[in-house]
C-alpha positions as CSV (number, residue, x, y, z in Angstrom):
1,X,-10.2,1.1,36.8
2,X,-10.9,2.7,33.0
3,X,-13.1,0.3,31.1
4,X,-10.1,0.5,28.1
5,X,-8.1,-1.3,30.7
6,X,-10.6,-3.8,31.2
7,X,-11.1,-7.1,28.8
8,X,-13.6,-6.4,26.3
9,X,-17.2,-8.4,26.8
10,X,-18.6,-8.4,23.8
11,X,-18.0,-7.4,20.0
12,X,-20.1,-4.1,20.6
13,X,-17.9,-2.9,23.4
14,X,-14.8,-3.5,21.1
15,X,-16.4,-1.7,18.3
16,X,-18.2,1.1,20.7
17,X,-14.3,2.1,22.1
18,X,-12.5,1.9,18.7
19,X,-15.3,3.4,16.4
20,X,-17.6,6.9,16.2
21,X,-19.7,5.3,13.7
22,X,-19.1,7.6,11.4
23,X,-19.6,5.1,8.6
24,X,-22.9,3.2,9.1
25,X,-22.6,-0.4,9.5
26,X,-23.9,-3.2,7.8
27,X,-25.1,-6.8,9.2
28,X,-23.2,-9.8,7.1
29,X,-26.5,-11.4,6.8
30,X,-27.2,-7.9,4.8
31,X,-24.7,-7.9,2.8
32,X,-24.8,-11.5,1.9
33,X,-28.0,-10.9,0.7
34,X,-26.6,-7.7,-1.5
35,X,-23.7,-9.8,-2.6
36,X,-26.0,-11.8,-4.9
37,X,-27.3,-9.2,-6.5
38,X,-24.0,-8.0,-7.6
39,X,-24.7,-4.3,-6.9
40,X,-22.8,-3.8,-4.0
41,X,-18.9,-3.5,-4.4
42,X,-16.7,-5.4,-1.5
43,X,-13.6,-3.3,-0.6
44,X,-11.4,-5.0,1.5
45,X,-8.9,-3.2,4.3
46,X,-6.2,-5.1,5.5
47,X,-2.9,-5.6,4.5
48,X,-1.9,-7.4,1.6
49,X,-0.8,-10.6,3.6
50,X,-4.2,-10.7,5.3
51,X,-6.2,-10.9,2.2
52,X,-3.8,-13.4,0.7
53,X,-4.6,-15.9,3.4
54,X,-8.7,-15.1,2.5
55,X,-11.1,-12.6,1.5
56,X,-14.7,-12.1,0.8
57,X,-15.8,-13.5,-2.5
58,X,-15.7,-10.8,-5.1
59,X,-13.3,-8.5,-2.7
60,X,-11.1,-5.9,-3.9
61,X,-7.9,-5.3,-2.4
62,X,-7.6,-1.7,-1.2
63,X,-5.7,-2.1,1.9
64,X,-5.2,0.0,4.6
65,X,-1.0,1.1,5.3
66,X,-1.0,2.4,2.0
67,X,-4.7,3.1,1.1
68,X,-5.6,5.1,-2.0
69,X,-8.3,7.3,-2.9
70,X,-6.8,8.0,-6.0
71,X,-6.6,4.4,-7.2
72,X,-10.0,3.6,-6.2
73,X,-11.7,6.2,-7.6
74,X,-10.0,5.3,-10.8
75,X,-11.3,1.6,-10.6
76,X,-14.9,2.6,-9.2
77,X,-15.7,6.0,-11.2
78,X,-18.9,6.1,-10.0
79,X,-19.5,7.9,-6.2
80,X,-22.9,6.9,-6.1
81,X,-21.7,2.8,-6.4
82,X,-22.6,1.1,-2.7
83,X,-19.7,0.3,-1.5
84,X,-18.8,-2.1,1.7
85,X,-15.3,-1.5,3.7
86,X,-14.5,-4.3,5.7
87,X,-11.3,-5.5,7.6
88,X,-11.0,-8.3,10.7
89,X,-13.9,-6.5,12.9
90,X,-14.6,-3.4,11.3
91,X,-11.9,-0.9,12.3
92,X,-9.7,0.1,10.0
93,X,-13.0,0.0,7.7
94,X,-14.3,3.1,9.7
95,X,-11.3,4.8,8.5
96,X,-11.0,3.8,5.1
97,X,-14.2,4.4,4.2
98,X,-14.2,8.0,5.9
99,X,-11.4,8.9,3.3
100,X,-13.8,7.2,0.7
101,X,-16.6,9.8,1.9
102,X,-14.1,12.6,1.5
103,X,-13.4,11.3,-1.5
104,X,-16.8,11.7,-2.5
105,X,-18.6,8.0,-2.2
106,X,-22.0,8.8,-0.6
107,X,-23.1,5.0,-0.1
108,X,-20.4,3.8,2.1
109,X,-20.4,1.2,4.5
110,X,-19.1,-0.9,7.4
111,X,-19.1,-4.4,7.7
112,X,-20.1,-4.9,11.5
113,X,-17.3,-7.4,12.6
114,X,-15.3,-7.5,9.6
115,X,-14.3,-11.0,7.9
116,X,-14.8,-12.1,11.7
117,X,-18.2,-12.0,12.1
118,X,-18.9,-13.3,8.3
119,X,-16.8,-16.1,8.8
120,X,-18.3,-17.2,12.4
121,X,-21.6,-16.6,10.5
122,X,-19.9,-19.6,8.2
123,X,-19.8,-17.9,5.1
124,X,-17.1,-18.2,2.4
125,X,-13.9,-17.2,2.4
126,X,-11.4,-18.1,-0.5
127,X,-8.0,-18.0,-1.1
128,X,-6.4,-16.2,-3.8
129,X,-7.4,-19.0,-6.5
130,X,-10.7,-17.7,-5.5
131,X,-11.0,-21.7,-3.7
132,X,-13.3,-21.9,-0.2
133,X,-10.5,-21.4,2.5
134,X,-11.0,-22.3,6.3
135,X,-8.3,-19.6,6.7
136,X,-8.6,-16.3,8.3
137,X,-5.6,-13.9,8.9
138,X,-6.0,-12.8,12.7
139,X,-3.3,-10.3,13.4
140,X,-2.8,-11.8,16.4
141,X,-3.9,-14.2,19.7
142,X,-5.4,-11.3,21.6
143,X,-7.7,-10.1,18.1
144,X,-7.9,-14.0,16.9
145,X,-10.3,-14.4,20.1
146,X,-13.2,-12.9,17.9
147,X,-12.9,-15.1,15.1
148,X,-14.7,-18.4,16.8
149,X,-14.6,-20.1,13.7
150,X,-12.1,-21.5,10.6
151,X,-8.6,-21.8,11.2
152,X,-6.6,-19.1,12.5
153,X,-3.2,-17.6,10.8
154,X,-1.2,-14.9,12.9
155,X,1.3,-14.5,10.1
């Protein structure tokens, strides 16, 4: 039996089969703690009906389906800007912020278990009033099995 047929254990083994780690993560504790600096800009990489339901405080929409270098580098001019991807557990992140390092960002990062792992850590979400939210989009039941905490939404 292939381990990819076999249920995931833990958050690394998901992450480990999906991910080269091409983009280095980052702990939510760490970026938390970069968050109230307000250096670090939050990019967030899900679809548009994911981060209506709730996003990181201070997130910017970038999305993933129809992701644009272009319009990103025309809201964050500068490449040297430290920049965090993140989407439900840090997959489509890897991706989006590879085109963001082809793009020419050189302080790009993962968030290691996506708004997941920072909500199970019980930090704030909001909605799109920018109100605290209990919400998290979970694509589905077989992904919403990570998210241990808040109140799951599938659509």
């Amino acid at each position: 039996m292939s381990t990819s047929s076999v249920a995931q254990k833990t958050l690394d083994d998901l992450l480990n089969q999906y991910n080269t780690r091409s983009i280095p993560y980052i702990s939510v504790a760490e970026l938390k703690m970069q968050m109230t600096t307000g250096d670090v800009k939050v990019l967030d990489a899900r679809e548009y009906e994911e981060f209506e339901v709730s996003h990181l405080p201070t997130a910017i929409f970038v999305g993933y389906s129809n992701f644009s270098s272009e319009e990103v580098t025309t809201s964050l001019p500068n490449k040297e800007q430290p920049i965090v991807v993140y989407c439900s557990l840090g997959i489509r992140s890897e991706e989006i912020g590879e085109k963001l390092k082809k793009a020419g960002y050189t302080q790009v990062k993962n968030l290691y278990g996506g708004i997941f792992e920072w909500k199970n850590n019980d930090y704030e979400v909001v909605d799109m009033t920018g109100a605290e939210s209990e919400q998290v989009h979970t694509c589905s039941k077989a992904w919403g099995k990570w998210l241990t905490k808040g109140n799951k939404v599938y659509e």
